[in-house]
C-alpha positions as CSV (number, residue, x, y, z in Angstrom):
1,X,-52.2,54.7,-13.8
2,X,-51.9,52.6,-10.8
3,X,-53.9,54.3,-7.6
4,X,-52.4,54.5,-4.0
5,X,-54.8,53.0,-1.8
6,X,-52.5,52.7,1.5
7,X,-49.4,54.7,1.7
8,X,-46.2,54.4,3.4
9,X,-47.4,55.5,7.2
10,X,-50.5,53.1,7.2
11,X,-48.6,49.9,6.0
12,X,-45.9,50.8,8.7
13,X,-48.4,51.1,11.3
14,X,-50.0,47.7,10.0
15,X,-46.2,46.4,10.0
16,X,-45.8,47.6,13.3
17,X,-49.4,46.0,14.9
18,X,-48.9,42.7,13.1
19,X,-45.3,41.8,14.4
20,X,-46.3,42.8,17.8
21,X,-49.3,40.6,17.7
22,X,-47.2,37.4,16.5
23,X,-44.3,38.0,19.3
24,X,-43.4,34.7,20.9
25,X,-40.4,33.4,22.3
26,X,-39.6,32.0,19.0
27,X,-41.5,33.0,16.3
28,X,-41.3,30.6,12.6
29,X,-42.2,33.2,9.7
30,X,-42.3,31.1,6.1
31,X,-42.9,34.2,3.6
32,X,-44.4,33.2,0.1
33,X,-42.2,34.3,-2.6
34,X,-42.1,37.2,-3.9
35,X,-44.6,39.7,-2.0
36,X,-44.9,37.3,1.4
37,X,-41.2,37.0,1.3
38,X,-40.6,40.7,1.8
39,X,-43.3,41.3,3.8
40,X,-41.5,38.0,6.2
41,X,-38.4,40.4,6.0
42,X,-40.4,43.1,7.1
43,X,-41.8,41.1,9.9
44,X,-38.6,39.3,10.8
45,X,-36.7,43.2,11.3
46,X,-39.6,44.8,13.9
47,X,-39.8,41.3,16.0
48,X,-36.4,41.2,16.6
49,X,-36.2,44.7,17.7
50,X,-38.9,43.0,20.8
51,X,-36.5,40.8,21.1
52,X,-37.6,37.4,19.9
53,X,-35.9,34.8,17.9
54,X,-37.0,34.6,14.4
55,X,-36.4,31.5,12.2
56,X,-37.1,32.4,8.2
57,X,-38.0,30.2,5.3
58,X,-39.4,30.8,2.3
59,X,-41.6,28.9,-0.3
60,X,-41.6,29.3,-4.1
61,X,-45.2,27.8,-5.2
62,X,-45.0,27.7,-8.9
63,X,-45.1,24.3,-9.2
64,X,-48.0,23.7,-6.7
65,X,-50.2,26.1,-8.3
66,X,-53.3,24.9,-10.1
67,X,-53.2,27.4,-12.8
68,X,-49.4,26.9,-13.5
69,X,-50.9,25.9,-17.2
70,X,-52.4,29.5,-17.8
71,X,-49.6,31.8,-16.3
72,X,-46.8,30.8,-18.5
73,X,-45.1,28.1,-20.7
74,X,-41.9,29.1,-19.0
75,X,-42.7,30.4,-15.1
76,X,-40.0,32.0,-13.3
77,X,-39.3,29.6,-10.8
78,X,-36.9,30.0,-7.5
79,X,-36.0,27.2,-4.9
80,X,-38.0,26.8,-1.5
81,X,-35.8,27.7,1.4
82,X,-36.7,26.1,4.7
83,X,-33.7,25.0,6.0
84,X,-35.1,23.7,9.7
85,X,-37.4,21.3,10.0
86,X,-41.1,22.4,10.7
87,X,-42.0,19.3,12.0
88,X,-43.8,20.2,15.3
89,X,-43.5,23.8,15.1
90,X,-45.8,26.3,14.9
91,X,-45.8,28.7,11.7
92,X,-46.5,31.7,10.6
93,X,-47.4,31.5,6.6
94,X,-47.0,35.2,5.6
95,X,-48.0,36.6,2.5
96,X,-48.8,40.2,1.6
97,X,-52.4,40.1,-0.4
98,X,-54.9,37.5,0.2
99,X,-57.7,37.5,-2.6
100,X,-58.8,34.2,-4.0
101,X,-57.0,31.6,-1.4
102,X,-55.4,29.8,-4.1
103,X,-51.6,30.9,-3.2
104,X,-52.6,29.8,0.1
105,X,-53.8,26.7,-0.5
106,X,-51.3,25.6,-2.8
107,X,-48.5,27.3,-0.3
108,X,-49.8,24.6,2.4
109,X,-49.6,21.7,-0.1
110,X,-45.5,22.2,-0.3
111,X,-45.1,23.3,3.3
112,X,-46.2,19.9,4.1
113,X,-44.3,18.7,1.9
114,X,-41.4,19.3,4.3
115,X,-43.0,18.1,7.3
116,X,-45.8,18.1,9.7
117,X,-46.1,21.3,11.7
118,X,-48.2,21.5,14.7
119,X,-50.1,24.6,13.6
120,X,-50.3,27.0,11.1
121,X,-51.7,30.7,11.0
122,X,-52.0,32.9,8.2
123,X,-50.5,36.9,8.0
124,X,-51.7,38.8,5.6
125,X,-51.2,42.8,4.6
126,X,-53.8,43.0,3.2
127,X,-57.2,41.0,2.7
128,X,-59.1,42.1,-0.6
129,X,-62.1,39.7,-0.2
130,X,-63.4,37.7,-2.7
131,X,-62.2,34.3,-1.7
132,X,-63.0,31.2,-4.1
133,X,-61.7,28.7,-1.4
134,X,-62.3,28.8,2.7
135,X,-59.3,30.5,3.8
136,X,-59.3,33.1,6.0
137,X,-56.0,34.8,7.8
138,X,-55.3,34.7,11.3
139,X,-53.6,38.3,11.7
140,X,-54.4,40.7,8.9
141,X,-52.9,44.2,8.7
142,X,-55.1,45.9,6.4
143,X,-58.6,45.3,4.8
144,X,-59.6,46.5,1.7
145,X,-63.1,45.4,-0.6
146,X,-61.2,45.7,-4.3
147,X,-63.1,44.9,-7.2
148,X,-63.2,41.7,-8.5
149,X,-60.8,42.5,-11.9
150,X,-58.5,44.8,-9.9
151,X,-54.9,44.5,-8.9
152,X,-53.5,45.1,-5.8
153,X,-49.7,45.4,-5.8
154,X,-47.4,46.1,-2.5
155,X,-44.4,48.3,-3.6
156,X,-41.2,48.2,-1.7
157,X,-39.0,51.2,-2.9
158,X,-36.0,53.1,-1.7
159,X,-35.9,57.1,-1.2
160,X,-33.3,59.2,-2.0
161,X,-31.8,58.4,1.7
162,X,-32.2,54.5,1.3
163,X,-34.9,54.1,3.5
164,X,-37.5,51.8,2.6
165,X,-41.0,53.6,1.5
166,X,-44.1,51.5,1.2
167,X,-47.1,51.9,-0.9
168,X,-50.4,50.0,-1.8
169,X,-51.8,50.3,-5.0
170,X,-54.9,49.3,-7.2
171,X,-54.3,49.0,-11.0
172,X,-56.6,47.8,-13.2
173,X,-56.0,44.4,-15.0
């Protein structure tokens, strides 16, 4: 059974800290599918209650990964959206956990794959530690030490209402 280790209130308030920390005049937010993608959503809705323009893309990394060989004969793959070009610009690469730095790294191989941006920064959720490459994230909303075989999945789910109720958990592997 899958344990709750940040609940709906502290992501919010994480949600809440790490869009007002990106606000620009424009701000470029390229979620990560699947996690970094809603998270980017997530991101996109609370800075454009400040009032800044938001530009969203998103990246599907399956084929840039460097354990695509292990994961599956047959990965579930969905297209990259960026539909402006990055050239120039500076990014925000948004994903929700950070653990090893592989998504990362391979999720800046096929950003530049579109063109040459002037700067990127990482968002994060949450940061698990245990890195086995030297990324580190720019804005991180929460931290969290998980051990090393552990599992942390962000839930997205809808109450009886429709409102959106998030949850952190830790599941063994």
């Amino acid at each position: 059974m899958p344990e709750i280790i940040f609940d709906d209130q502290q992501v919010r308030k994480s949600l809440k800290r790490m869009a007002k920390a990106m606000a620009d005049d424009e701000v470029y937010l390229v979620g990560i599918r699947r996690g970094g993608s809603r998270l980017a959503n997530a991101l996109q809705k609370r800075l454009r209650k400040q009032g800044v323009t938001v530009w969203r893309g998103d990246l599907d990394i399956s084929f840039y990964r460097d354990d695509l060989e292990q994961t599956s004969l047959h990965p579930v793959v969905h297209s990259s959206e960026l539909t402006e070009d990055i050239s120039g610009r500076h990014i925000w690469l948004v994903d929700d956990v950070l653990f090893t730095g592989r998504t990362i790294r391979a999720a800046l191989d096929e950003l530049f794959d579109y063109g040459r941006p002037a700067s990127v920064s990482l968002a994060v959720l949450i940061d698990r530690g245990g890195r086995e490459l030297p990324i580190q994230p720019d804005l991180v909303g929460l931290q969290y030490t998980a051990p090393e075989d552990a599992l942390i999945d962000l839930h997205i789910e809808k109450d009886h209402e429709g409102k959106s109720r998030w949850r952190v958990t830790q599941r063994a592997r």
